[in-house]
SELOVO-123053 format. One record per atom (N, C-alpha, C): x, y, z; residue in three letters. Coordinates in pm, whole numbers, plus 50000, padded with zeros to 5 digits. Layout:
// SELOVO-123053
XYZala...
This chain:
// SELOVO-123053
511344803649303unk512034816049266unk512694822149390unk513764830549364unk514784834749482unk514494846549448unk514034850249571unk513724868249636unk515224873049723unk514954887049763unk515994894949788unk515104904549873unk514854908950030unk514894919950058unk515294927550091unk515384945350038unk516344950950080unk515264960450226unk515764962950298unk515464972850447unk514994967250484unk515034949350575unk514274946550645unk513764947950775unk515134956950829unk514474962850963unk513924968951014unk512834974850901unk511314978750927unk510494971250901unk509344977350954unk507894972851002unk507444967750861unk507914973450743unk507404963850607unk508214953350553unk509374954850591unk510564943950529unk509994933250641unk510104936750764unk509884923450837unk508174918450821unk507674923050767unk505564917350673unk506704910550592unk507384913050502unk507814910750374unk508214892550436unk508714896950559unk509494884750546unk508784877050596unk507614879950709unk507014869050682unk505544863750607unk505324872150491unk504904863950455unk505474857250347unk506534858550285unk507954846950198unk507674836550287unk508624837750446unk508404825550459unk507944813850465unk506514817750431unk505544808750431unk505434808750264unk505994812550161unk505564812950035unk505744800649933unk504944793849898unk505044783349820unk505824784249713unk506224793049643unk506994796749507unk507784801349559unk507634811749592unk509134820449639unk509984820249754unk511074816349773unk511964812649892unk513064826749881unk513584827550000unk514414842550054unk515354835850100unk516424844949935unk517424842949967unk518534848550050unk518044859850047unk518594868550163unk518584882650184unk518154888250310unk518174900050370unk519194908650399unk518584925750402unk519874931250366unk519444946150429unk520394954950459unk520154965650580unk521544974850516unk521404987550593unk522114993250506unk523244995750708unk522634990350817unk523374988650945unk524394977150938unk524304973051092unk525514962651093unk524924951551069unk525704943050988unk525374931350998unk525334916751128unk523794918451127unk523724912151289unk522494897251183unk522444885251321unk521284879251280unk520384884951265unk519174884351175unk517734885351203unk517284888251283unk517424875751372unk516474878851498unk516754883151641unk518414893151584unk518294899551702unk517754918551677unk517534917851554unk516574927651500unk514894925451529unk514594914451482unk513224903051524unk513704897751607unk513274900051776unk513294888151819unk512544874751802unk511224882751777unk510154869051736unk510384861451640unk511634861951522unk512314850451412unk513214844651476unk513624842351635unk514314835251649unk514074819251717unk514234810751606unk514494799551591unk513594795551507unk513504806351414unk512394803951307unk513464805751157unk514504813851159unk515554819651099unk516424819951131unk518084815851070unk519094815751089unk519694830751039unk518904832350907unk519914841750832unk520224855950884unk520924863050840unk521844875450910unk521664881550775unk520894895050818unk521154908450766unk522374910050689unk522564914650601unk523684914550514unk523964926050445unk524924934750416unk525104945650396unk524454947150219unk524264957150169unk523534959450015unk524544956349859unk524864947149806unk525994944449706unk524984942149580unk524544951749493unk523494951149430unk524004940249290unk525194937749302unk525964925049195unk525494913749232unk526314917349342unk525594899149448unk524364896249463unk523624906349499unk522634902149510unk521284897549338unk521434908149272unk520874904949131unk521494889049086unk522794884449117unk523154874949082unk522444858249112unk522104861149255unk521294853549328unk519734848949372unk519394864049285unk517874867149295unk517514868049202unk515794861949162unk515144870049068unk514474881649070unk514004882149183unk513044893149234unk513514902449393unk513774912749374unk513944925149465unk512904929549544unk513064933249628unk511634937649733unk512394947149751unk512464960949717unk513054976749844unk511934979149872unk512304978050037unk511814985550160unk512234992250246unk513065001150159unk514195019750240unk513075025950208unk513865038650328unk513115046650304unk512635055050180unk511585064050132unk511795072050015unk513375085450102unk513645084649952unk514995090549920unk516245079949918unk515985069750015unk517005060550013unk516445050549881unk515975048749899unk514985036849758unk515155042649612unk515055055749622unk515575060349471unk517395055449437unk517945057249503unk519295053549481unk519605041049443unk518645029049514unk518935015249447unk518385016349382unk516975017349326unk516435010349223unk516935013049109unk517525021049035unk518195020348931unk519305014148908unk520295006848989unk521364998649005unk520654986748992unk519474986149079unk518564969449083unk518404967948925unk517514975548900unk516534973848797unk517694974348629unk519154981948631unk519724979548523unk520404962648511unk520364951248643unk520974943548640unk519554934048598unk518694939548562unk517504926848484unk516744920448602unk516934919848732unk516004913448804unk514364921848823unk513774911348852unk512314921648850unk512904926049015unk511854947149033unk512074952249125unk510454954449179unk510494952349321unk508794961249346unk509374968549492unk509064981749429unk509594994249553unk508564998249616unk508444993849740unk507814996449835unk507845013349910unk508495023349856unk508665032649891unk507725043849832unk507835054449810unk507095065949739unk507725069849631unk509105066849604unk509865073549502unk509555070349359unk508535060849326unk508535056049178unk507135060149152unk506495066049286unk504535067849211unk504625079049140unk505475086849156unk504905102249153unk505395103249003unk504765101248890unk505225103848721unk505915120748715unk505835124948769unk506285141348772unk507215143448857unk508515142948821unk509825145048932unk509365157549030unk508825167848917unk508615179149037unk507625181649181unk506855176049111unk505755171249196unk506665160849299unk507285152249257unk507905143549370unk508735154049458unk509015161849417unk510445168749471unk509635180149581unk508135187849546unk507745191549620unk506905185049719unk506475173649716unk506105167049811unk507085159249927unk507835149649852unk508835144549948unk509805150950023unk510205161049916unk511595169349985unk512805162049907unk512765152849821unk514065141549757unk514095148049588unk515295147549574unk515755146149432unk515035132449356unk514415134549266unk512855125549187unk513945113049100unk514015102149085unk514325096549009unk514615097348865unk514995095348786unk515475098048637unk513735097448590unk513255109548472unk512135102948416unk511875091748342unk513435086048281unk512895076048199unk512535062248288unk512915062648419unk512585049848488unk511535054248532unk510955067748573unk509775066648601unk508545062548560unk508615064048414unk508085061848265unk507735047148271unk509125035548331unk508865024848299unk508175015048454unk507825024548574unk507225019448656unk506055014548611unk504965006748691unk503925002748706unk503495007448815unk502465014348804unk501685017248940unk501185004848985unk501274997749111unk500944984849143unk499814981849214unk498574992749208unk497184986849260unk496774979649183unk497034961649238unk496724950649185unk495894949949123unk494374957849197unk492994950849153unk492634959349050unk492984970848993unk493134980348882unk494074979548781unk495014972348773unk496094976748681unk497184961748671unk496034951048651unk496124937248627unk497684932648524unk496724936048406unk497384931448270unk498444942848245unk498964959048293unk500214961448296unk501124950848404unk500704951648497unk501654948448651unk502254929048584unk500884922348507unk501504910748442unk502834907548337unk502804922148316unk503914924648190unk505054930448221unk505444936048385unk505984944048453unk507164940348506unk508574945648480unk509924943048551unk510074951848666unk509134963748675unk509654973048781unk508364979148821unk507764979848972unk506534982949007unk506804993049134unk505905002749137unk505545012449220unk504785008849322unk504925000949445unk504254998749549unk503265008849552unk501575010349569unk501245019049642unk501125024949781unk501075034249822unk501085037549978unk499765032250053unk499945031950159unk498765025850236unk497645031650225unk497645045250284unk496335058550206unk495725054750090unk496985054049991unk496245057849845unk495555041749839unk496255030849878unk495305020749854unk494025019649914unk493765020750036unk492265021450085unk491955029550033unk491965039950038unk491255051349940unk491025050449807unk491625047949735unk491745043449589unk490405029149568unk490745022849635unk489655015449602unk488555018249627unk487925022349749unk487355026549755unk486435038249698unk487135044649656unk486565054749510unk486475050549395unk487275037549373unk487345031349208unk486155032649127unk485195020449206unk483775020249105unk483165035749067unk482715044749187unk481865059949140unk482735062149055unk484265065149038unk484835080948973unk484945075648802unk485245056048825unk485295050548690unk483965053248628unk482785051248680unk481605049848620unk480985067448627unk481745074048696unk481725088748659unk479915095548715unk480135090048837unk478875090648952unk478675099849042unk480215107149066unk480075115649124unk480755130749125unk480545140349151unk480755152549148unk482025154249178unk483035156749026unk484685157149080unk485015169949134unk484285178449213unk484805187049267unk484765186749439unk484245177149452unk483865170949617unk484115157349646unk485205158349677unk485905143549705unk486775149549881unk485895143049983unk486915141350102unk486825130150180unk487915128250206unk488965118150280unk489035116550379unk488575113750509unk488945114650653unk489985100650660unk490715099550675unk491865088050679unk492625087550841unk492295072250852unk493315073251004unk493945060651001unk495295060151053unk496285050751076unk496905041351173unk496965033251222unk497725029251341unk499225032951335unk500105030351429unk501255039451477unk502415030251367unk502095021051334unk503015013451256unk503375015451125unk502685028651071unk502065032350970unk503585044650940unk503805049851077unk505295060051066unk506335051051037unk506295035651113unk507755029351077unk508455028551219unk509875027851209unk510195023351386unk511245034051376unk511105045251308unk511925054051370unk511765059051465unk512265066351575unk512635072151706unk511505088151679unk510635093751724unk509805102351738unk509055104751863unk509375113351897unk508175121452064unk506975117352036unk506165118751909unk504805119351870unk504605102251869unk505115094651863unk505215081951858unk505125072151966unk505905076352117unk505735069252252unk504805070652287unk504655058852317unk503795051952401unk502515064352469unk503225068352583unk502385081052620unk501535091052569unk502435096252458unk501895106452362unk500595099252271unk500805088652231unk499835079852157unk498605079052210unk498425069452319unk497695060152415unk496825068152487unk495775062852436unk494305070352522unk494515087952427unk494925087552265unk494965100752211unk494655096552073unk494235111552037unk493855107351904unk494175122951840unk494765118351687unk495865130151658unk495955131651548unk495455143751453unk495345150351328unk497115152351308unk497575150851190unk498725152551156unk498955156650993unk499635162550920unk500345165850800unk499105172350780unk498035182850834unk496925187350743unk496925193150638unk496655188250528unk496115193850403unk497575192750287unk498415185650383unk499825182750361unk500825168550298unk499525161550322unk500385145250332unk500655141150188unk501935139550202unk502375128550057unk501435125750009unk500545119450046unk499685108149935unk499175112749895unk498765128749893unk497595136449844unk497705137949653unk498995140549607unk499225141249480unk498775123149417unk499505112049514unk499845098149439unk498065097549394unk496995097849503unk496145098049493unk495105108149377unk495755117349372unk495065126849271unk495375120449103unk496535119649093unk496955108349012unk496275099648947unk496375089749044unk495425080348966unk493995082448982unk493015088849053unk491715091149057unk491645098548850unk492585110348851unk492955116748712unk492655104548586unk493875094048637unk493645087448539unk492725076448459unk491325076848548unk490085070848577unk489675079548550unk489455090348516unk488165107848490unk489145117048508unk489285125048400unk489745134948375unk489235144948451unk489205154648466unk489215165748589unk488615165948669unk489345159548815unk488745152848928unk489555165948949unk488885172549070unk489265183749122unk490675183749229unk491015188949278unk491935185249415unk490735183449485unk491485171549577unk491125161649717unk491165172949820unk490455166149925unk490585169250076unk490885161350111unk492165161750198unk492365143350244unk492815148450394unk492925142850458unk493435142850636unk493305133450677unk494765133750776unk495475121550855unk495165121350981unk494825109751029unk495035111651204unk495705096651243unk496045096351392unk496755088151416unk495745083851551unk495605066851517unk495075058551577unk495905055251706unk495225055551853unk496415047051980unk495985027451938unk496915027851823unk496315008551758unk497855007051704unk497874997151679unk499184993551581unk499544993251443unk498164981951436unk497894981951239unk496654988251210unk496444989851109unk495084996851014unk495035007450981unk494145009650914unk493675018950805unk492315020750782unk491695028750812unk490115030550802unk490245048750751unk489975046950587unk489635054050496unk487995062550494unk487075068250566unk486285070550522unk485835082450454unk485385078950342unk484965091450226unk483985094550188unk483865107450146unk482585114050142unk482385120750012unk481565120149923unk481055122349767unk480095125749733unk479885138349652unk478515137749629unk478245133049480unk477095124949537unk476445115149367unk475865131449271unk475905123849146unk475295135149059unk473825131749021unk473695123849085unk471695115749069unk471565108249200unk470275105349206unk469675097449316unk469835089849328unk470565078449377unk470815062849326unk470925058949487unk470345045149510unk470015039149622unk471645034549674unk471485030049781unk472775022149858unk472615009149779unk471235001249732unk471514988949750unk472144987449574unk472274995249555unk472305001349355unk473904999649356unk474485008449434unk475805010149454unk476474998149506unk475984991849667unk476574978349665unk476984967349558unk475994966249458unk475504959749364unk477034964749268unk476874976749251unk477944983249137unk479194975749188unk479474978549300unk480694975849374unk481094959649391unk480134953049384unk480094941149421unk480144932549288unk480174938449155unk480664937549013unk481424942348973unk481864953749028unk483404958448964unk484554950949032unk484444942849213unk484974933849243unk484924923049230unk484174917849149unk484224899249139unk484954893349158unk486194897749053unk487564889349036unk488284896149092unk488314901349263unk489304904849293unk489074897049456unk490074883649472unk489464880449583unk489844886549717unk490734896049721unk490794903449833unk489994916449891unk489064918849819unk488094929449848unk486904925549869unk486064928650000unk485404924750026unk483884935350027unk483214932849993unk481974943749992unk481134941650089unk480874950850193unk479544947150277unk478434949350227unk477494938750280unk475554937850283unk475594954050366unk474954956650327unk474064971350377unk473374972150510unk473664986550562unk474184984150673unk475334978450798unk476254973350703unk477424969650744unk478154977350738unk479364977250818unk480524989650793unk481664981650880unk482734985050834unk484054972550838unk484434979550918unk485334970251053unk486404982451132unk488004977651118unk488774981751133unk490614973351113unk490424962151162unk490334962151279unk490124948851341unk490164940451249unk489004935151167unk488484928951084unk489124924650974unk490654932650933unk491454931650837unk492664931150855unk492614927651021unk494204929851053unk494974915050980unk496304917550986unk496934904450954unk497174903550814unk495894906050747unk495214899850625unk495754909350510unk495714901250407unk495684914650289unk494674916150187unk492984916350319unk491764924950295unk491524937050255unk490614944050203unk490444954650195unk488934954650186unk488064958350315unk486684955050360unk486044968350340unk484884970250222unk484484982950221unk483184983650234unk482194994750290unk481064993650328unk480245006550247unk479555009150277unk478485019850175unk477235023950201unk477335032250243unk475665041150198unk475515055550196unk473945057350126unk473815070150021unk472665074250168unk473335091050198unk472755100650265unk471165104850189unk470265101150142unk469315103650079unk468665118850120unk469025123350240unk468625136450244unk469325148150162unk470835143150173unk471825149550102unk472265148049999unk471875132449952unk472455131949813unk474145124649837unk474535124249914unk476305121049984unk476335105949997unk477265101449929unk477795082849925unk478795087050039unk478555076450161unk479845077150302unk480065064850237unk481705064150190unk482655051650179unk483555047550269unk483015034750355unk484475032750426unk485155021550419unk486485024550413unk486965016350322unk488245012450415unk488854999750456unk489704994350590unk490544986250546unk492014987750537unk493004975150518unk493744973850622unk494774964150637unk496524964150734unk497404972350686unk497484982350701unk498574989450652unk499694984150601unk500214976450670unk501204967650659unk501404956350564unk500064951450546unk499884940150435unk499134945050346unk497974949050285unk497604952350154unk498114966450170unk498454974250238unk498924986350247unk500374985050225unk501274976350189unk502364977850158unk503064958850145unk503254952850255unk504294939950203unk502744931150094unk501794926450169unk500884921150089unk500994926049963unk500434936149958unk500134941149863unk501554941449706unk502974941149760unk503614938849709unk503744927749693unk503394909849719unk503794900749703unk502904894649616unk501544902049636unk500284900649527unk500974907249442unk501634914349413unk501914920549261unk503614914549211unk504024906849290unk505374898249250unk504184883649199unk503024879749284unk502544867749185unk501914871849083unk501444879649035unk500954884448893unk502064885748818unk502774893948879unk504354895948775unk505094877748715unk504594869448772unk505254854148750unk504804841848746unk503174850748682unk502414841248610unk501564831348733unk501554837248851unk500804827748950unk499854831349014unk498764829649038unk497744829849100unk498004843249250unk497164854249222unk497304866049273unk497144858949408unk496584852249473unk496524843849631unk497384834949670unk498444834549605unk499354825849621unk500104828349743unk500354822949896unk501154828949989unk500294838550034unk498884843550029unk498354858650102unk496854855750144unk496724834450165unk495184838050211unk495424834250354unk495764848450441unk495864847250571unk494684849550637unk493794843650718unk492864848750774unk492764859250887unk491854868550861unk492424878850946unk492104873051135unk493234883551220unk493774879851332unk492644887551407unk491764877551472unk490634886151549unk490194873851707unk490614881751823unk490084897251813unk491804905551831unk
């Protein structure tokens, strides 16, 4: 099958691309930027002599013509503008952006700051957390990437809030990111200096993902309260280390909960559950499109600490989209994504 990505000269288009290139089914037919059209790899230097092809300006004719499957990876606000040009020419789309999670234009409009997409395409997204939302995403022409946040986090809360374990009025989030996580735009808060040997609370009580996330926790248990969620910024490159804090509504052991967790994941081979006493760090998931979660119950307090670790970059966004292009086409969700993670 012939893929299409659009924004590859970010930090997720270029995941995107490589992990295609290595993809047994799916071959790339060509890349596309909304700049000048230059080779690849003088955007990547590291694709050169790995890739010939050249960035190519956005011709959403040409390109649907040539492709079956779309990857956008613009920014949100820019990503709303194609996908409705993509998605009326019949190719399957998976938008890697924010513009298709948010079911409530207004809600999109006060979070992002962007004019919300039409509702009726919103209507026909798929929210695309693979390991939750299987048999829609199988039936699916147009999918809602999730954000990196809401995926570690999201899973990580899946089993309690489904099995309705814990107290929906106390749900917090401590969430931290590596720097790759902003993208390669130009920012003070971003060099080198400002980063390195620092560690840095950002968007408090503020961040996008706070609604995507309320969302779907909602649509697993009805009145889950508002979140506490907070961002900080890692001096690292990739990862995501989610840890969350809950209070159970009964006494229930750690080894009770592993157990829960370690059955609500069976069939999902990218999630990994730790033995007790274990607790996952990025490291451990870099590269990969893992999602390594660990567990235990505060018995003095009654409090489940969840921590929960992906690549931002790969189950946090390109992985995680290419796992939901092989479900969308009938192939084995590991198809192209059993990378072992890059350690140390």
């Amino acid at each position: 099958m012939k893929v299409s990505i659009i924004g590859t000269t970010g930090y997720g288009g270029g995941e995107l691309f490589r992990i295609l290139h290595h993809h047994p089914v799916f071959t790339i037919q060509s890349v596309h930027t909304t700049r000048n059209e230059i080779p690849l790899f003088e955007e990547f230097p590291h694709l050169n002599g790995i890739t010939n092809q050249t960035l190519e300006h956005i011709d959403v004719e040409k390109i649907a013509k040539h492709s079956e499957i779309v990857f956008i990876a613009a920014p949100s606000g820019v990503s709303s503008k194609l996908v409705p040009a993509f998605f009326r020419t019949g190719v399957q789309v998976i938008d890697l952006s924010g513009d298709l999670r948010l079911i409530d234009g207004e809600e999109y409009l006060k979070w992002y700051k962007h004019e919300p997409v039409e509702s009726s395409l919103l209507e026909k997204a798929v929210y695309g957390l693979s390991e939750w939302n299987k048999e829609k995403i199988i039936n699916a022409e147009l999918i809602a990437n999730p954000g990196c946040y809401p995926t570690a986090t999201l899973l990580g809360l899946a089993p309690v809030v489904k099995e309705r374990l814990i107290d929906p009025d106390m749900i917090i989030i401590d969430a931290k990111s590596g720097a790759s996580g902003a993208g390669r735009s130009v920012s003070k808060s971003l060099l080198f200096s400002e980063i390195n040997e620092n560690f840095r609370i950002y968007k408090v009580n503020e961040h996008q993902h706070i609604p995507e996330i309320e969302q779907q926790l909602n649509r697993w248990s009805t009145g889950i309260s508002p979140i506490t969620f907070n961002t900080h910024l890692l001096p690292i490159t990739r990862g995501i280390m989610a840890t969350i804090y809950v209070q159970l509504k009964e006494n229930l052991h750690t080894d009770r909960l592993i157990e829960l967790y370690k059955e609500q994941y069976l069939w999902s081979p990218f999630v990994r559950i730790r033995p007790k006493g274990n607790f996952p760090s990025v490291k451990e998931v870099a590269g990969s499109n893992f999602c390594d979660i660990g567990l235990q119950v505060d018995e003095r307090t009654g409090r489940l600490t969840i921590v929960s670790v992906i690549d931002n970059l790969m189950k946090g966004a390109a992985g995680q989209a290419v796992q939901n292009a092989n479900l969308m086409n009938g192939l084995n969700e590991k198809t192209g994504l059993e990378f072992v993670p890059l350690y140390p």
